[in-house]
C-alpha positions in Angstrom: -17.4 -1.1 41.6 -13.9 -1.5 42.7 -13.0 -3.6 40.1 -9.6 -3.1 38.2 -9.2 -1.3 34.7 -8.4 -3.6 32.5 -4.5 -2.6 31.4 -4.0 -2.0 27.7 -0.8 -1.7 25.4 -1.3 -0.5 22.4 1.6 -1.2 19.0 0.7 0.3 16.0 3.6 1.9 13.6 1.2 4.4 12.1 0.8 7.4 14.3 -2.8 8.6 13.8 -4.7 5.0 13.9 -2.0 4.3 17.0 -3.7 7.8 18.7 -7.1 7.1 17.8 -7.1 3.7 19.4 -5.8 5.3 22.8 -7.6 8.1 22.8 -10.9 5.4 22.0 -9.6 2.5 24.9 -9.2 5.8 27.8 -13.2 6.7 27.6 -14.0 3.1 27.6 -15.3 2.2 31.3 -13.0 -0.6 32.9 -9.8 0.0 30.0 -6.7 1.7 30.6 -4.4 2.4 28.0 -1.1 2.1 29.9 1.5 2.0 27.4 1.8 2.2 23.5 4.9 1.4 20.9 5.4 2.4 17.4 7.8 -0.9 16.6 8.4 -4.1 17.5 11.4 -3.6 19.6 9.7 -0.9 21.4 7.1 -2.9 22.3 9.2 -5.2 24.1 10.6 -2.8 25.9 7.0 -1.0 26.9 5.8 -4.5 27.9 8.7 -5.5 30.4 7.7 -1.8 31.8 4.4 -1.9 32.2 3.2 -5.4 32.4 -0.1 -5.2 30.3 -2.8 -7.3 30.9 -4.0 -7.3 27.1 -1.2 -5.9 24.1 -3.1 -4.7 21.1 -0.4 -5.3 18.4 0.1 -4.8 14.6 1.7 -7.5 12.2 3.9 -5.3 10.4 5.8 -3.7 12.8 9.2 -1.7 12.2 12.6 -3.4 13.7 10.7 -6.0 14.8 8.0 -8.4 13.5 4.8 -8.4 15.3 4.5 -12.3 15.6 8.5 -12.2 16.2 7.4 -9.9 18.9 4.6 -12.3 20.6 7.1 -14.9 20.7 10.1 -12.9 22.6 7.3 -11.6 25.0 5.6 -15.2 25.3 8.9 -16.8 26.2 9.6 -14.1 28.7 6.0 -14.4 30.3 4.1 -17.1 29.0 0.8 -15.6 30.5 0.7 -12.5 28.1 -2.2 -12.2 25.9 -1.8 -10.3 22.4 -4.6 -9.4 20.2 -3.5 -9.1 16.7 -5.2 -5.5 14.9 -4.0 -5.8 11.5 -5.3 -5.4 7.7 -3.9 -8.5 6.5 -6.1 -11.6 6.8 -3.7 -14.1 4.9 -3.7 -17.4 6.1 -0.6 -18.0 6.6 -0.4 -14.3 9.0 -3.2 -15.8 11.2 -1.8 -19.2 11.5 1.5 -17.5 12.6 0.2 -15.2 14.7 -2.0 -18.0 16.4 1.0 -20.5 16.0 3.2 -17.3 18.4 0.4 -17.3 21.0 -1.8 -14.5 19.9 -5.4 -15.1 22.1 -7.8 -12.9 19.1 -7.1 -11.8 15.4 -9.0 -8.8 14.4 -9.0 -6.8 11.2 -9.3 -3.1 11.5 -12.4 -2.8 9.4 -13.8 -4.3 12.9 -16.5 -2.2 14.8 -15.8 -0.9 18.0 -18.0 -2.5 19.7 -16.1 -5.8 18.3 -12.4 -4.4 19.6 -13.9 -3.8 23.5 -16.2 -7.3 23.7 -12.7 -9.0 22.6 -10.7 -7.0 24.7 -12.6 -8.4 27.3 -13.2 -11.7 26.2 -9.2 -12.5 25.7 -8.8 -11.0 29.6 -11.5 -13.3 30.7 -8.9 -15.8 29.5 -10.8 -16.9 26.0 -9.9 -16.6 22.5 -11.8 -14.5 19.7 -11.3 -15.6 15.9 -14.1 -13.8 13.8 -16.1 -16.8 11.3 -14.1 -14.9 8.5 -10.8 -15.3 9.9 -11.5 -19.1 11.6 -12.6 -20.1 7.9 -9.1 -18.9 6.2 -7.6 -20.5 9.3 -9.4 -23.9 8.1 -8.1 -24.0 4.8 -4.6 -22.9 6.0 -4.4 -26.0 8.5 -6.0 -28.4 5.8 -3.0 -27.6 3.2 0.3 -29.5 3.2 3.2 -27.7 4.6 5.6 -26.3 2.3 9.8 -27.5 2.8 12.1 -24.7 3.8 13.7 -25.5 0.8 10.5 -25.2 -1.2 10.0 -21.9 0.4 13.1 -20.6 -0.9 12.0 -21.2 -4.3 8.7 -19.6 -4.0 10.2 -16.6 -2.9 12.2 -16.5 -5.7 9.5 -17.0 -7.8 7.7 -14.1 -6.4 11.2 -12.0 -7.0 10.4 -12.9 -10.7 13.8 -15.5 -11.0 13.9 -17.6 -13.9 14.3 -21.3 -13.2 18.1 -20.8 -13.9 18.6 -17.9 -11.7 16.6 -19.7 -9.3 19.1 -22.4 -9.6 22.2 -20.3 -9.3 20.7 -18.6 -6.5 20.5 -21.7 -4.2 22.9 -23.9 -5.9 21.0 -26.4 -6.9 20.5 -27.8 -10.3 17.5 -26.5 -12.7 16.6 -30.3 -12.4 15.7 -29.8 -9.1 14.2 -26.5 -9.1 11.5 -27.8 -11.7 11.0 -30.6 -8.6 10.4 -28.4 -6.3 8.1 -26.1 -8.2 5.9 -29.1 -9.1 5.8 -29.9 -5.3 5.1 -26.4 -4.3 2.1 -25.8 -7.0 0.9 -29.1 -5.8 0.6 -28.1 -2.3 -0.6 -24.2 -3.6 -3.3 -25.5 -5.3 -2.4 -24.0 -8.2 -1.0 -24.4 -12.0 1.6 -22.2 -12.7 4.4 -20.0 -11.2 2.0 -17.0 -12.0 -0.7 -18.3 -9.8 1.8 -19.2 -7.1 3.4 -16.5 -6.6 0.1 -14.1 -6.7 -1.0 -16.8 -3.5 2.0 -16.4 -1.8 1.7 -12.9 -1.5 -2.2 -13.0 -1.0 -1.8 -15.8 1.8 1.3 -14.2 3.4 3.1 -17.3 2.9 5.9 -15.3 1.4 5.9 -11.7 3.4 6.0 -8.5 1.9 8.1 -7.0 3.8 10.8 -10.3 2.4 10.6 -8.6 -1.1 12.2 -5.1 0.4 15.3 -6.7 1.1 17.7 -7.4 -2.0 18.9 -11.2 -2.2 22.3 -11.7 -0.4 
């Protein structure tokens, strides 16, 4: 008795799963929803107000990234702890999420008994990465890192460029594009541009929301 609630924000773009994970957290003993945001920059602005001891927070996030989010928030007060509530279990999402400073990374098939034990857990000041989610983390940090300039040319890949538009897009020689592809498949694990560009998208190594914008 006379222990302190547990403070809660909650960001989640979509409206009904954002309500339904308030209205959930508020009849939980000992958790108290104090703030929610529907987009990243809203978030911000909800955290500097109401100083959450946990932040519940999407990846995909309108106007502002979730992990871009973790890392304005983390530089402002290093002592925040995020869980990430997402559907995407990519390893490259995780690793950047954990890379930002996120304490747990839950997918929202979890239970609800999951979401409260690692609400607690992360306030306790411990970290909670499901088996599922630590094992794609495993391969991600056993695979060679890819160059920025490698990068580039896998997200052109996944825009469906040919090796000549590829070229012409970044200014560099067709010569050189075939290097880099041979690099990148190397460090994929995989055989052909087909391959990579389906585990780009499946990793989250190149993000979806990337492919919305036209190239410059």
């Amino acid at each position: 008795m006379g222990q302190e609630s547990i403070r809660v924000l909650v960001v989640e773009d979509h409206h009904v799963v954002r309500q339904g994970l308030v209205a959930l957290l508020n009849v939980v003993d000992g958790i108290e929803v104090v703030g929610e945001a529907a987009d990243g920059v809203e978030a911000i602005t909800q955290f500097r107000k109401h100083r959450p001891d946990i932040t519940l927070i999407d990846l995909r996030l309108p106007r502002m990234a979730g992990v871009d989010v973790i890392q304005r928030v983390r530089m402002e007060t290093p002592q925040s702890r995020f869980i990430v509530l997402t559907t995407y279990d990519g390893d490259e999402d995780i690793y950047r999420a954990l890379q930002a400073g996120a304490r747990a990374y839950l997918l929202k098939g979890m239970t609800t008994d999951e979401l409260i034990a690692t609400i607690r857990t992360v306030h306790a000041g411990k970290s909670h990465i499901p088996p599922a989610i630590a094992q794609r983390l495993a391969e991600r940090m056993g695979t060679e890192e890819l160059t920025p300039r490698e990068f580039d040319v896998l997200e052109q890949i996944v825009r469906g460029k040919s090796n000549k538009e590829i070229a012409t897009e970044l200014e560099i020689s067709e010569a050189t594009v075939k290097t880099h592809i041979n690099s990148l498949l190397g460090k994929l694990g995989v055989t052909d541009r087909t391959q990579a560009a389906t585990a780009a998208i499946q990793r989250g190594i190149v993000p979806l929301e990337s492919l919305r914008k036209p190239t410059p």
